[in-house]
N, C-alpha and C positions, 0 to 999 in steps of 0.2 A: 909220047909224041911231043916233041917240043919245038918250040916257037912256032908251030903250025896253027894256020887259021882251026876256030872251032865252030862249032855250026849250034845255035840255040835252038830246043825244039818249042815248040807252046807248050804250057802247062796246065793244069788245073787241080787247085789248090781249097781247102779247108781251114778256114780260120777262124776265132769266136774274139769280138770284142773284148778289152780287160774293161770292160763296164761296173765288173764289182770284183775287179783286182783288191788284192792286201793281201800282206803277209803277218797272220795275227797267229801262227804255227810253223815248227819247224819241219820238215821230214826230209830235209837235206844240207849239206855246210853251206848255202848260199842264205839262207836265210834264218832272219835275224826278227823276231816280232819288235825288235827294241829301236828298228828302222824305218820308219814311216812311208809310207808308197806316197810318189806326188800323184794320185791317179790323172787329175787334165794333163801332166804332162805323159805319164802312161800310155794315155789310148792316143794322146798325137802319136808319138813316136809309134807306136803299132800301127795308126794308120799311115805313119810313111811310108810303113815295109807294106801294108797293102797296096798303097798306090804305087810305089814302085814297081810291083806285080805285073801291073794291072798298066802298067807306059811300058816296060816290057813286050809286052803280046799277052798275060795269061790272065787266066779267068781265073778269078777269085770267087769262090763260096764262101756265106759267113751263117756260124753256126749259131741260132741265139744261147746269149749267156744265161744262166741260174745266178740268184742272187745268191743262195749259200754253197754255190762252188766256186768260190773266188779264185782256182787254178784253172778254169776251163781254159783261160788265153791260149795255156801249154797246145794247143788240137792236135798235135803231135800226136801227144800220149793215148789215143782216145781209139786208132784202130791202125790197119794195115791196108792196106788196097794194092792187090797186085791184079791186072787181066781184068780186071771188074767184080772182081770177087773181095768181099771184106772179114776178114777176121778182126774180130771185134778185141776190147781189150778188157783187163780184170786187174785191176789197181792191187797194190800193196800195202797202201795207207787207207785207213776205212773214210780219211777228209776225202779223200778225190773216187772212193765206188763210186756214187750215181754219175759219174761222169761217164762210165761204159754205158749205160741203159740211152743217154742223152744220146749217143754219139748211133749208137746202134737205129735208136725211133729215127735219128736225121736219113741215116741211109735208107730204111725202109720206107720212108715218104718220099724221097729223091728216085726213088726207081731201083734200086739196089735187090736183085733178087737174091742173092747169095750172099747172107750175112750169118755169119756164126759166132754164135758165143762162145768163148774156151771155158775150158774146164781147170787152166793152170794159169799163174800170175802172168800174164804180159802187159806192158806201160807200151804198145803201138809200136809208132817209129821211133818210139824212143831207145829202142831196144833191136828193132829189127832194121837194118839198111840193103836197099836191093840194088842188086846190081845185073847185067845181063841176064844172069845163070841164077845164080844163090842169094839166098836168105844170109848177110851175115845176121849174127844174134849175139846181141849183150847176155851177161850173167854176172852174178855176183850181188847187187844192192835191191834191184828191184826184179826183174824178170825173173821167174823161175828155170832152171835147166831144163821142166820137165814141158815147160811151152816149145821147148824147139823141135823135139819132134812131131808136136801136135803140129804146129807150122810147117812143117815139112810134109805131111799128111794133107793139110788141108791144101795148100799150092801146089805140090808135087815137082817142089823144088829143092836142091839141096841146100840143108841148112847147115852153114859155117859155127860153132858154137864159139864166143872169146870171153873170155875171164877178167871182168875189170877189179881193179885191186884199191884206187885209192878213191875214197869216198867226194871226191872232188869230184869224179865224173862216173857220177850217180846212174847215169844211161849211157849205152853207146853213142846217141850220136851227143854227145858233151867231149867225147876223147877220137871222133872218127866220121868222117862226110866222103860220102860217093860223088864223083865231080864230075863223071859218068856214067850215066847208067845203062848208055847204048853199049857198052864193054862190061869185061869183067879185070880188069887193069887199072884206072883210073880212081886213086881214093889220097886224100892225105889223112895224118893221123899220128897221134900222140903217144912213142912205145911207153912212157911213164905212167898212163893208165890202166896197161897191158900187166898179166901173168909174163913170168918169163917162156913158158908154154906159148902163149899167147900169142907174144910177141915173135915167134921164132916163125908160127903160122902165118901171121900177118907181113914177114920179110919174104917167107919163100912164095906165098899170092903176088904179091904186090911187090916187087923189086925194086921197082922205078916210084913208087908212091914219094910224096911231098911228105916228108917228117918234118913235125910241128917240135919250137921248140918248145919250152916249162914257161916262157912268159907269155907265149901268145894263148898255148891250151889255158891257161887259166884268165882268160881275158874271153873264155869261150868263143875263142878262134874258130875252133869248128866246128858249132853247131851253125850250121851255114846252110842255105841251098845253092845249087849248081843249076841251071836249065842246061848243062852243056857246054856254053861259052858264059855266061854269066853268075859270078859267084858272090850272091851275097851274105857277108858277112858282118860281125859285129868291127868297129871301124878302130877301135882299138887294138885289135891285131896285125899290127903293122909289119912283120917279121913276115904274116904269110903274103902281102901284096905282091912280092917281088917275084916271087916263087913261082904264083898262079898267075903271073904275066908271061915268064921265062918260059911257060907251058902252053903259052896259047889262048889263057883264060883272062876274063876280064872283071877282075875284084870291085865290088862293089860297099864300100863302109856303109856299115848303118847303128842309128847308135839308138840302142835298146835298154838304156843301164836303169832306168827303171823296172822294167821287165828282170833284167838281172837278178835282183833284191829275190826274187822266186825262185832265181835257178835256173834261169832260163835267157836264150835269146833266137834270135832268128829260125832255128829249127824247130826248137821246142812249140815255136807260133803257126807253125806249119805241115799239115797235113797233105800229101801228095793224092789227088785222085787219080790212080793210074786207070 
């Protein structure tokens, strides 16, 4: 669909203060303990992407932080939420376990009656992006292969499996963002994080998809959200503004680069309540 008007829908979202951000550990190429976090300028910039949200139309939730998880900011990584139902998540790295138990107790005091624990590695939406139909699903650095059929079991949706290859985009949504999720058509995304497998999949889905090039994916172009017409992203990927206008969409910069230093930017900060 392109130059066509787009329609925002409201959201509601999941977020946790970087109140006790740093990066004093590695577990991914972005970070550097040898880097120092500004944290006051951390949590402003986090809180712009919240208030941006939130002038938007959508509701923001905020998760409280732990002082010795200094990655909760990520609320991405922490579950799934499709229909009202949440599959919980199960870390890679033993720094970010208690981050699943956190995320799972926030749901079951919010009303959440269908929360599950997996039994195999999954990092959330870090890994999972949905779209009309399907579960796509990271593999490769963090997710296990063996979570995607558990995920496809527990939603009873089908699950897309893709193969990420360079350790730059450690999660799928680092190399790939759904721009709508009222479709099953609508994604841009980075084939240089892709298998060639991978990638063959993700041309014959998506034909028309926005291909990102190797200077905006590593500016984490897209880890982005979309409400449908409005896509924000990190504001240094300039390469995709023009693209996501040519389509109808309305690019929003935001600039996260302290958040970065973790690996992370605007998706990573964000958890979807569907």
């Amino acid at each position: 669909m392109r130059n066509a008007a787009r329609r925002a829908t409201a959201r509601r979202y999941l977020m946790c203060p970087p109140t006790h951000f740093k990066v004093t550990y590695s577990i991914n190429p972005w970070m550097d303990p040898a880097k120092p976090v500004d944290l006051p300028l951390a949590l402003a910039q986090w809180e712009d992407l919240r208030d941006r949200y939130r002038d938007l139309g959508h509701t923001v939730e905020e998760l409280e932080p732990h002082r010795e998880l200094p990655d909760m900011v990520f609320a991405a990584n922490g579950a799934t939420v499709v229909e009202g139902r949440v599959l919980g998540a199960r870390f890679a790295h033993s720094e970010r376990t208690a981050e699943a138990a956190a995320h799972r107790a926030w749901f079951r005091a919010h009303g959440y009656a269908d929360v599950y624990e997996p039994e195999h590695i999954n990092e959330g939406e870090g890994d999972f992006a949905v779209t009309a139909s399907w579960l796509l699903a990271g593999r490769g650095f963090r997710s296990s292969p063996l979570s995607h059929p558990e995920a496809q079991e527990f939603f009873g949706r089908p699950v897309i499996g893709l193969d990420l290859v360079d350790p730059r985009y450690y999660h799928l949504d680092t190399a790939l963002c759904v721009l709508d999720d009222s479709t099953d058509t609508e994604v841009m995304y980075y084939p240089g994080a892709f298998s060639a497998g991978s990638k063959a999949v993700l041309a014959r889905l998506f034909p028309d998809a926005i291909i990102a090039e190797e200077t905006d994916a590593a500016a984490l172009g897209l880890n982005a959200v979309s409400d449908g017409r409005h896509v924000l992203l990190p504001q240094a990927a300039v390469g995709l503004f023009g693209p996501l206008r040519e389509r109808g969409y309305e690019p929003i910069g935001m600039d996260l680069s302290e958040l970065l230093k973790g690996g992370g930017s605007v998706k990573c900060c964000t958890q979807e309540l569907r």
